[in-house]
C-alpha positions in Angstrom: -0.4 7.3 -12.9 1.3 7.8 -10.0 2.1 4.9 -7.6 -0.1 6.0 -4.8 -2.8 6.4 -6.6 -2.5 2.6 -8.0 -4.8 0.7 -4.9 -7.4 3.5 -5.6 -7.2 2.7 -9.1 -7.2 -1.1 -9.0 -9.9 -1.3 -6.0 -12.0 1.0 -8.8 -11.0 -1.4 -11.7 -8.3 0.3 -13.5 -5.4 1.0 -14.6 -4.7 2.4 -13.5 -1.8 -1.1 -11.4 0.2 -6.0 -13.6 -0.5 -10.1 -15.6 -1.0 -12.7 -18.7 0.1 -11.5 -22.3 -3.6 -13.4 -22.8 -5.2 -13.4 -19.9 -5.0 -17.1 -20.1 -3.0 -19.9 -17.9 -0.3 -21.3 -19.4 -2.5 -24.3 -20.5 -4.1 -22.1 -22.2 -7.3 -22.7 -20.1 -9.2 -19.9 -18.8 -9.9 -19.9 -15.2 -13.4 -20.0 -13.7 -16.5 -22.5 -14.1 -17.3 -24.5 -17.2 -20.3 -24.3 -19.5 -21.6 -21.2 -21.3 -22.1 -18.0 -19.6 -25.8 -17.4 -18.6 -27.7 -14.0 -17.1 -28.8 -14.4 -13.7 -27.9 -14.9 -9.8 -25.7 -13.0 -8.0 -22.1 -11.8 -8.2 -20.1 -11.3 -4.4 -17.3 -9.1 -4.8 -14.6 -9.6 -1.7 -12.9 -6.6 -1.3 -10.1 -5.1 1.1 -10.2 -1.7 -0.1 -14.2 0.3 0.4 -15.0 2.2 -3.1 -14.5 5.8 -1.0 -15.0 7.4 -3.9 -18.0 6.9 -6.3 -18.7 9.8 -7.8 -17.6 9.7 -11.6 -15.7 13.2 -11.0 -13.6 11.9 -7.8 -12.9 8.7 -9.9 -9.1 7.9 -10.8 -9.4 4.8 -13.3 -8.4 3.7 -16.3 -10.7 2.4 -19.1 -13.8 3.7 -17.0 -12.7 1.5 -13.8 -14.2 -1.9 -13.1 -17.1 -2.2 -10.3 -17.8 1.9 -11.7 -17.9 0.9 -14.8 -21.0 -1.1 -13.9 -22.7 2.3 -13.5 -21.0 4.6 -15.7 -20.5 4.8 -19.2 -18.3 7.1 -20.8 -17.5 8.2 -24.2 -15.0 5.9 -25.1 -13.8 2.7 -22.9 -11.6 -0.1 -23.2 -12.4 -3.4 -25.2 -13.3 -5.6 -23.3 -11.0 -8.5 -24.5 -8.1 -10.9 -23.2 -5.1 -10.1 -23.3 -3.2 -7.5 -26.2 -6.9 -6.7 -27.5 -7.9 -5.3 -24.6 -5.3 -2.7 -24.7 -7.5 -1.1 -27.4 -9.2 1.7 -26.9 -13.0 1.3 -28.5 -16.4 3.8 -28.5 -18.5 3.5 -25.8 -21.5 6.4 -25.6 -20.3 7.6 -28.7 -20.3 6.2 -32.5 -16.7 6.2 -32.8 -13.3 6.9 -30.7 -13.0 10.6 -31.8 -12.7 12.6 -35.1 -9.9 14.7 -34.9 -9.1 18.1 -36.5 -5.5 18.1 -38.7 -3.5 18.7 -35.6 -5.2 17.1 -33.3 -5.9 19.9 -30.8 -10.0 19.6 -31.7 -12.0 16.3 -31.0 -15.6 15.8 -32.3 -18.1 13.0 -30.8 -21.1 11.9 -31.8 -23.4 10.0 -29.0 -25.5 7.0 -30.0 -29.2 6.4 -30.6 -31.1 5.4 -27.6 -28.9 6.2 -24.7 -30.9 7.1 -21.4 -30.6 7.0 -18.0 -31.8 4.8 -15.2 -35.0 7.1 -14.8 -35.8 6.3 -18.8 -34.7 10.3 -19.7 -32.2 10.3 -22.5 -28.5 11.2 -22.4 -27.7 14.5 -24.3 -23.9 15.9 -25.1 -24.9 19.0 -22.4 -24.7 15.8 -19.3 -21.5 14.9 -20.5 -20.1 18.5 -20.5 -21.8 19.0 -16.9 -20.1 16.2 -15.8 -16.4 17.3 -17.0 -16.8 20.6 -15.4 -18.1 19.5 -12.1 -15.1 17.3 -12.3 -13.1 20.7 -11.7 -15.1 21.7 -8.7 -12.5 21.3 -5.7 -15.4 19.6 -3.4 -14.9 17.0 -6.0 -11.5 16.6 -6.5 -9.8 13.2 -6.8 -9.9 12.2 -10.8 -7.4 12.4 -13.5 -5.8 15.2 -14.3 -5.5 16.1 -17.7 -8.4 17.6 -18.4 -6.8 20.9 -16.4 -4.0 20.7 -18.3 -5.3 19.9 -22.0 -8.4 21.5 -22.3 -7.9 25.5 -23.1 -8.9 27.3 -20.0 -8.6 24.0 -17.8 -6.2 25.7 -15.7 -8.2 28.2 -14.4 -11.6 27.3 -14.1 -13.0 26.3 -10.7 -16.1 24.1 -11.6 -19.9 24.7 -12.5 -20.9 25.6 -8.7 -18.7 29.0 -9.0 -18.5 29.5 -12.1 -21.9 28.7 -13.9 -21.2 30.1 -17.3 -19.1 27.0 -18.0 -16.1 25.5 -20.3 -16.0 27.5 -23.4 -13.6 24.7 -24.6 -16.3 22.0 -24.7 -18.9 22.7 -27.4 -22.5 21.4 -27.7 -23.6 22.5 -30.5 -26.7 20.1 -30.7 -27.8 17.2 -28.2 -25.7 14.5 -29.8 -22.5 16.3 -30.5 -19.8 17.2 -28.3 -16.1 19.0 -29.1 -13.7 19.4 -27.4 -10.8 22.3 -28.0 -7.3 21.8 -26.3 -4.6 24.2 -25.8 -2.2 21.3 -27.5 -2.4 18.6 -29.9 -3.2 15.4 -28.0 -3.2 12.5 -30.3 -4.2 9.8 -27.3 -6.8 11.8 -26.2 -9.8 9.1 -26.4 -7.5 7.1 -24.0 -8.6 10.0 -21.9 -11.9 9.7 -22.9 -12.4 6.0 -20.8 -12.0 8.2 -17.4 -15.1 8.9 -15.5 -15.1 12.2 -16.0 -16.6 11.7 -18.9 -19.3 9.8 -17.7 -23.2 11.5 -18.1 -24.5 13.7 -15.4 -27.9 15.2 -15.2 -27.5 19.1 -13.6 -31.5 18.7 -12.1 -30.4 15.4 -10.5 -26.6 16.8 -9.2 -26.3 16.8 -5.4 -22.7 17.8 -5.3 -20.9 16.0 -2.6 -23.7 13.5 -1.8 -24.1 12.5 -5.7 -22.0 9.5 -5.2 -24.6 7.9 -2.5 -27.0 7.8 -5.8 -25.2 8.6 -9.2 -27.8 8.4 -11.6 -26.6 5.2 -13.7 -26.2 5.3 -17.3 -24.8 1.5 -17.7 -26.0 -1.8 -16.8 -26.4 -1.2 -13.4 -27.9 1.2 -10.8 -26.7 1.8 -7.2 -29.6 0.7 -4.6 -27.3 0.8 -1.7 -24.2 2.2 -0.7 -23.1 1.7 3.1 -20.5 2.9 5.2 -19.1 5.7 2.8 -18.4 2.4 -0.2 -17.8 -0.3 2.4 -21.1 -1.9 1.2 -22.2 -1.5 -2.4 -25.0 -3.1 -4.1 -26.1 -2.8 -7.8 -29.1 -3.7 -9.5 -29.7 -3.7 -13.5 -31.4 -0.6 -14.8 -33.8 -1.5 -16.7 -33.1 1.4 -19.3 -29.6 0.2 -20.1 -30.1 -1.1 -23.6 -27.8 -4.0 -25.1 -28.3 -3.0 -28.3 -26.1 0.5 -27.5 -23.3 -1.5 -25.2 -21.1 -3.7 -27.3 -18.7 -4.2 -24.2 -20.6 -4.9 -21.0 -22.2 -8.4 -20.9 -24.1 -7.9 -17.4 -24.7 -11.0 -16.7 -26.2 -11.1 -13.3 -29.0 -9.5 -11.9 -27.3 -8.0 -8.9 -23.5 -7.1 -8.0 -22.6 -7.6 -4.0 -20.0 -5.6 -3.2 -18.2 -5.8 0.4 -14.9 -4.1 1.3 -12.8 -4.0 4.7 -12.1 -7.3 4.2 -8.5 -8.8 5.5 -6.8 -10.4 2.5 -6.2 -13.4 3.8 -10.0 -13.9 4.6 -10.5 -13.1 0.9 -8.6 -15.7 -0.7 -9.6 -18.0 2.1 -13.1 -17.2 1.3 -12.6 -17.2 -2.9 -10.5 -20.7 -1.8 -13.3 -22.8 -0.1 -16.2 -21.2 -2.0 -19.1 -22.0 0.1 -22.4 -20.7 0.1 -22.4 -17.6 -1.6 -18.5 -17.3 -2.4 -18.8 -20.4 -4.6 -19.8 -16.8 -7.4 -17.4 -14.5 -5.9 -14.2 -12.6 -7.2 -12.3 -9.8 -5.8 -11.1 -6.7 -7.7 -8.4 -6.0 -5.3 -6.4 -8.6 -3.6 -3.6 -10.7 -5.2 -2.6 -14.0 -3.9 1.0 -13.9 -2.6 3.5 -16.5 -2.4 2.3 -18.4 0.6 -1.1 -19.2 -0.9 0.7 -20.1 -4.4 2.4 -22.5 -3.0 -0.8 -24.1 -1.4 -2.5 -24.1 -4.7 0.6 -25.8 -6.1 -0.7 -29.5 -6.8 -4.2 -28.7 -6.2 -5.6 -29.0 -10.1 -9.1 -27.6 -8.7 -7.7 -24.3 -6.9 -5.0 -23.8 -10.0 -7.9 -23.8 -12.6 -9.4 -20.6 -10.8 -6.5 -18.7 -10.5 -6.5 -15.9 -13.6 -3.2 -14.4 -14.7 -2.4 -10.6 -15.4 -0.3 -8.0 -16.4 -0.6 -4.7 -16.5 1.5 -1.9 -17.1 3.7 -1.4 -14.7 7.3 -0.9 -13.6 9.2 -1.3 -9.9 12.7 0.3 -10.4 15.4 2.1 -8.7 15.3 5.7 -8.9 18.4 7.9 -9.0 18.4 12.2 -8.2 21.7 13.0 -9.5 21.4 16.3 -7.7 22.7 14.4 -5.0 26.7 13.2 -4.8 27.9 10.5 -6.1 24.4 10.0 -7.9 25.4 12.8 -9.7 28.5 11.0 -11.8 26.9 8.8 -14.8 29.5 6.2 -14.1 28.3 5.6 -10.3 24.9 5.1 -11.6 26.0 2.3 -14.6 27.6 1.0 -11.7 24.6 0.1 -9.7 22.9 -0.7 -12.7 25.4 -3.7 -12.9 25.6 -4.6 -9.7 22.1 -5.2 -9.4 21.1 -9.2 -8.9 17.9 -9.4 -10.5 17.2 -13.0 -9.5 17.2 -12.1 -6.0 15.3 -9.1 -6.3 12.6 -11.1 -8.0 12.6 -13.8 -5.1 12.0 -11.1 -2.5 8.7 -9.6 -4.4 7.4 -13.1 -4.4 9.6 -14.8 -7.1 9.4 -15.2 -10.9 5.2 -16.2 -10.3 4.5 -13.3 -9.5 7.2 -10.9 -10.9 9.2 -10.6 -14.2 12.9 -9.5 -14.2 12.7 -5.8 -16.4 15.6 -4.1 -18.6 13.3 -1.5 -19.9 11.3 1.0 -18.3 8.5 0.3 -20.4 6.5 -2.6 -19.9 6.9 -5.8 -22.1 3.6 -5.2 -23.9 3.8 -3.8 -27.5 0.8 -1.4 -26.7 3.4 0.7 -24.9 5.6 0.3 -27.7 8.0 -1.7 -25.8 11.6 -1.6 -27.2 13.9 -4.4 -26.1 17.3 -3.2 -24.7 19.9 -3.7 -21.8 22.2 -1.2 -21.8 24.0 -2.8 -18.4 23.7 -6.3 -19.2 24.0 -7.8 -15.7 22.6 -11.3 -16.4 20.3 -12.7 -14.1 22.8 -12.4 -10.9 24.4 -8.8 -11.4 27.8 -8.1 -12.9 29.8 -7.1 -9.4 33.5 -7.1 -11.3 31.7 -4.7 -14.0 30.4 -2.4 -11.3 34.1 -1.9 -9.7 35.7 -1.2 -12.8 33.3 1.4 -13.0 33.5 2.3 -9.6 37.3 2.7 -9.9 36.7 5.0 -13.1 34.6 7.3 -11.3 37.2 7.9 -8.4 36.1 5.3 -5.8 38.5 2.4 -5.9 37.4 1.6 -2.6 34.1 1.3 -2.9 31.5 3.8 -1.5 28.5 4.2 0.9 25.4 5.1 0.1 21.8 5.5 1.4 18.9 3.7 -0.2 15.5 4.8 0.5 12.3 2.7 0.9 8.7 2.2 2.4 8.2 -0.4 5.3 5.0 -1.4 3.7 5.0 -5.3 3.2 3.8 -4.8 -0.2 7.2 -7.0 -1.9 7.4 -3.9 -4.3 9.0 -0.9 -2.3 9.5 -3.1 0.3 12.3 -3.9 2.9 12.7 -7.4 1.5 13.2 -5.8 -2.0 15.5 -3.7 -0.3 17.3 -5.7 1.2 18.5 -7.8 -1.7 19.4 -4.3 -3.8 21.9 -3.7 -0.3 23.4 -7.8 -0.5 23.8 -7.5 -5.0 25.9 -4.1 -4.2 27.5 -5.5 -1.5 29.6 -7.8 -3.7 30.5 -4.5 -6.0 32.0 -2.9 -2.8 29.3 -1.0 -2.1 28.0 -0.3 1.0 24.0 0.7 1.6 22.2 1.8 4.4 18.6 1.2 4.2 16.2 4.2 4.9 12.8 2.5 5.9 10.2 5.2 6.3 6.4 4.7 7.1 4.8 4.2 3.5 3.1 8.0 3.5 6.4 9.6 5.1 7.9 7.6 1.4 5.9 8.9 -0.7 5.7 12.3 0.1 9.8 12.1 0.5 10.0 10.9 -3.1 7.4 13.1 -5.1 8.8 16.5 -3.0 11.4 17.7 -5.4 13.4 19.9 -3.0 14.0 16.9 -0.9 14.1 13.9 -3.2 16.3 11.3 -1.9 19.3 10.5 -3.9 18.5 6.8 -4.6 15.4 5.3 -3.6 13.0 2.1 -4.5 10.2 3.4 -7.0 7.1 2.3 -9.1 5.1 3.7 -11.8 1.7 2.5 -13.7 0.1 3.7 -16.8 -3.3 5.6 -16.3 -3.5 4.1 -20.0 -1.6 1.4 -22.4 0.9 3.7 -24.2 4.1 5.1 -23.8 3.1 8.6 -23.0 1.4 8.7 -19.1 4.4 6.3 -18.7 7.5 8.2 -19.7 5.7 11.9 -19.9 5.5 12.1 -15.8 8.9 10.8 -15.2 11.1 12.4 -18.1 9.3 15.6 -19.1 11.5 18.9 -17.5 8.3 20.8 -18.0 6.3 18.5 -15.7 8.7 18.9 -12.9 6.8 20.1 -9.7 8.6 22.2 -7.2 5.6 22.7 -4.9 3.7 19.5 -5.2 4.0 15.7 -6.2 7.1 15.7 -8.5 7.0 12.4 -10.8 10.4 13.3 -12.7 12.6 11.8 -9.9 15.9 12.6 -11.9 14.5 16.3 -12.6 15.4 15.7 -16.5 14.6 19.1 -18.1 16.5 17.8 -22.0 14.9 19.9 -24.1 15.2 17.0 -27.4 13.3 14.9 -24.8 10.7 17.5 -24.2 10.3 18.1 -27.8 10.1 14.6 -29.0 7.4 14.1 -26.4 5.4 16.8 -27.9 6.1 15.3 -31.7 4.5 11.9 -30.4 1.8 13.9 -28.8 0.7 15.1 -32.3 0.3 11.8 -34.1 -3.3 10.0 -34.0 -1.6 6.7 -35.4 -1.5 5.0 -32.5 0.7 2.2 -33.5 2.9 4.6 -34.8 3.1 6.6 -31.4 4.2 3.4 -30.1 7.4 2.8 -32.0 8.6 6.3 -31.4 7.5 6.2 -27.6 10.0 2.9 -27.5 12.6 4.8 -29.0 12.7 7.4 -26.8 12.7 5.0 -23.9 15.8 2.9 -25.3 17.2 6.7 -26.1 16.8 8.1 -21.7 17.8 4.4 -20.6 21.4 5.2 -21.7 21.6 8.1 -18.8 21.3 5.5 -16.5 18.6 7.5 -14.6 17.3 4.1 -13.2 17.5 0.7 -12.5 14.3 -0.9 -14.2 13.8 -4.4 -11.7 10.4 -5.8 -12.5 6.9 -6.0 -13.9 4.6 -7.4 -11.3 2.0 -10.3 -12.0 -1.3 -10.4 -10.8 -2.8 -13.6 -9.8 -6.4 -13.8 -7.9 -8.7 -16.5 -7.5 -12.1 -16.6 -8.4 -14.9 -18.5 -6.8 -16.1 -22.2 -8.2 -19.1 -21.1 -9.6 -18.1 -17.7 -11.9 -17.6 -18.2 -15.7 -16.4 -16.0 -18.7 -13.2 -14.9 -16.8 -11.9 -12.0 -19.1 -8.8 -10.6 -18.2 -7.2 -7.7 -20.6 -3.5 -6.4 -20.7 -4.6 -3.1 -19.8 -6.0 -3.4 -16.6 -4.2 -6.6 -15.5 -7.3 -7.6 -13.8 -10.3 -10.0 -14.1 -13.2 -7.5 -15.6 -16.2 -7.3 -13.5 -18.3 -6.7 -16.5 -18.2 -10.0 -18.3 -18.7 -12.1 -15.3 -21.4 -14.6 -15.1 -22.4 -16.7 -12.6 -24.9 -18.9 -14.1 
């Protein structure tokens, strides 16, 4: 997942943005009220970010997002667990997680028994297919996009509303069966299954653009009011959602109060004194920083709400050795010692809220994380290192060079981050001048290959927990964009990386994936085509009165559907 499309995802409940290995404080208390979780009352969500977006086709999320996933079920989602067991993929509409053919290019579903819709009408394979190819439509544009790319003919089919013969590559052969037939085996694809896309829609009750004021529901809960394009949403249960087919969502309450715009400070101020209706409040968007840490130092009461995540996610420093000196390896090990990793933590909030990172990959072994430093650096950088390198590579003298970042105060691509990558190099001998741009002007700068800066501050999150949407973007030559968003920020076009993508591609044992995705990211770190700096931790507050606080590894975040507040 891209990094600008991680507030859209987060505000939506993914993926796909950081926090506890098990979703637990370090006491090993979970945050949130005491006594057992009971249905009833209502849930306040505090948001800064409005839910745009909430049509299941314009959706970008992870696991089938948080507040949508109220609304929309999908063929497979995530398990709804703390911590590593929540990284697991698990079936959702259907029986099981996917029956592939030998090579993987051919996945079969079954749907369950009793599915319907909020009207009482059942759910056939022929909504779901409807609702993949309106995804394609560009009027509804927005979601994930591998679906164009995996699925044969995906690349050139323009949606149900011009073309109303359909996907040949998604088979219904009967109303509880569904295949799907990809141009390339795609052993993770019922990770891809969790995105919204494949969420049930009825073609009689379609309205194209205006579907997302009333999706027709198929979970839990049914939208009864949506205000100010998202600003204001409010849910109520649909009474056809049956427990007895949903072994993930607990709906507790009997309504969900959803209002956005909010200032962040108001939020935490609000999820801080809980009166009134806050006391059953959470937010799915806004972190506490390290001002309001350090006020709920001490305070036993306010610590015992805050809930812990991580999710996976990488801040690093991002190298295009098209550009001089970037383009000499040794230049680039140089930074990579020079770097002071203590400091850099410090100025994206310090060590409560970000972990010092070696490896591209996160630290979660869903990802199939691989230790390794291959410019040990310590904690404080390794400046006499870096000028024996320096002096190697034909700059005994030092250099100067330009680093490129966003003037957003978000304490990831920041200035202050910045700032203490220019101070660590300093000691090396080299000298940096910081680029700040206006946080659009830096992304577009970063993802246009033709003008990729030569060294820049960068992020990436995974639109699921493995290895592959992690190292796929950024390494793959063939996903190198000239006319678009370019992820591959290096432009790496090594064709035994390329191929070994495509061998992990093919397997269907997960776990198995995993080791050989780690590999590979132990094998690139060697170029030195980055500087990996930190993980991020997520720490929000949640109001006095909210039990069952469930936060999972692979969205980070507290999840919305196993809230009570009774």
């Amino acid at each position: 997942m891209a990094a600008a499309a991680v507030s859209l995802v987060l505000a939506g409940g993914a993926a796909a943005c950081a926090g506890p290995q098990d979703g637990t404080e370090k006491n090993g208390a979970e945050p949130g009220a005491a006594g057992a979780p009971r249905k009833g009352g209502t849930l306040t969500v505090l948001n800064a970010e409005p839910q745009n977006d909430f049509d299941p086709a314009r959706l970008y999320t992870s696991g089938g997002g948080n507040v949508p996933s109220l609304v929309f079920r999908t063929l497979t989602t995530r398990n709804r667990e703390n911590g590593a067991e929540g990284t697991k993929v698990v079936p959702d509409l259907a029986t099981d997680t996917g029956r592939p053919n030998a090579d993987a290019t051919e996945w079969t579903y079954t749907l369950k028994d009793g599915l319907k819709y909020e009207d009482g009408t059942p759910i056939t394979s022929a909504d779901i297919k409807y609702g993949i190819e309106r995804s394609f439509a560009a009027e509804l544009s927005g979601g994930a996009p591998y679906l164009r790319d995996w699925l044969v003919g995906g690349e050139k089919y323009q949606g149900p509303y011009k073309d109303k013969k359909g996907l040949d590559s998604i088979v219904t052969p009967d109303e509880k069966t569904i295949v799907f037939k990809l141009r390339k085996p795609e052993g993770e694809f019922p990770f891809v299954a969790t995105q919204t896309q494949f969420a049930p829609v009825p073609k009689a009750k379609d309205t194209g653009a205006k579907y997302e004021e009333h999706p027709v529901s198929s979970g839990p809960y049914k939208v009864v009011k949506n205000e100010n394009d998202g600003e204001r949403l409010v849910l109520e249960r649909n009474p056809h959602w049956s427990e007895a087919t949903d072994a993930e969502r607990k709906a507790y309450p009997d309504t969900i109060d959803v209002r956005s715009g909010l200032d962040s400070a108001v939020i935490n101020q609000r999820l801080s004194t809980s009166s009134g209706a806050d006391s059953a409040a959470v937010t799915t968007d806004t972190n506490l920083g390290p001002a309001e840490l350090a006020q709920i130092t001490g305070n036993k009461e306010l610590a015992s709400r805050v809930g812990t995540g991580h999710f996976g996610y990488t801040n690093y420093l991002a190298f295009n050795p098209k550009v001089k000196p970037f383009d000499n390896p040794k230049v680039r090990q140089a930074i990579s010692y020079a770097v002071n990793r203590t400091s850099v933590v410090n100025a994206a909030g310090g060590s409560a809220l970000a972990e010092a990172a070696t490896t591209f990959l996160p630290e979660q072994k869903s990802f199939g994380f691989t230790p390794y430093d291959h410019f040990p650096a310590g904690k404080t950088g390794d400046p006499a290192k870096a000028k024996e390198l320096l002096k190697e590579a034909g700059f005994a003298n030092g250099l100067t060079i330009t680093l490129t970042h966003s003037t957003a105060q978000n304490r990831q691509t920041s200035p202050e981050v910045a700032t203490a990558v220019q101070q660590a190099l300093a000691a090396a001998g080299i000298t940096v001048k910081l680029e700040g741009l206006e946080n659009n002007a830096f992304n577009e700068r970063r993802w246009d290959a033709k003008n990729t800066p030569g060294f820049f501050l960068s992020r990436w999150g995974a639109d699921w927990p493995s290895g592959g949407p992690f190292l796929a973007p950024i390494f793959d030559g063939r996903q190198i964009v000239t006319n678009g968003s370019n992820y591959n920020h290096a432009q790496l076009n090594d064709p035994a990386v390329n191929k070994e993508i495509d061998e992990i591609n093919k397997l269907t044992d997960l776990d198995a994936a995993a080791l050989r995705w780690g590999a590979l990211d132990k094998k690139i770190g060697e170029q030195a085509l980055d500087v990996p700096l930190f993980h991020p931790v997520y720490k929000r507050l949640v109001g006095k009165s909210v039990k069952n606080v469930v936060i999972s590894d692979w969205t980070g975040v507290l999840d919305i559907s196993q809230v009570a507040v009774k």
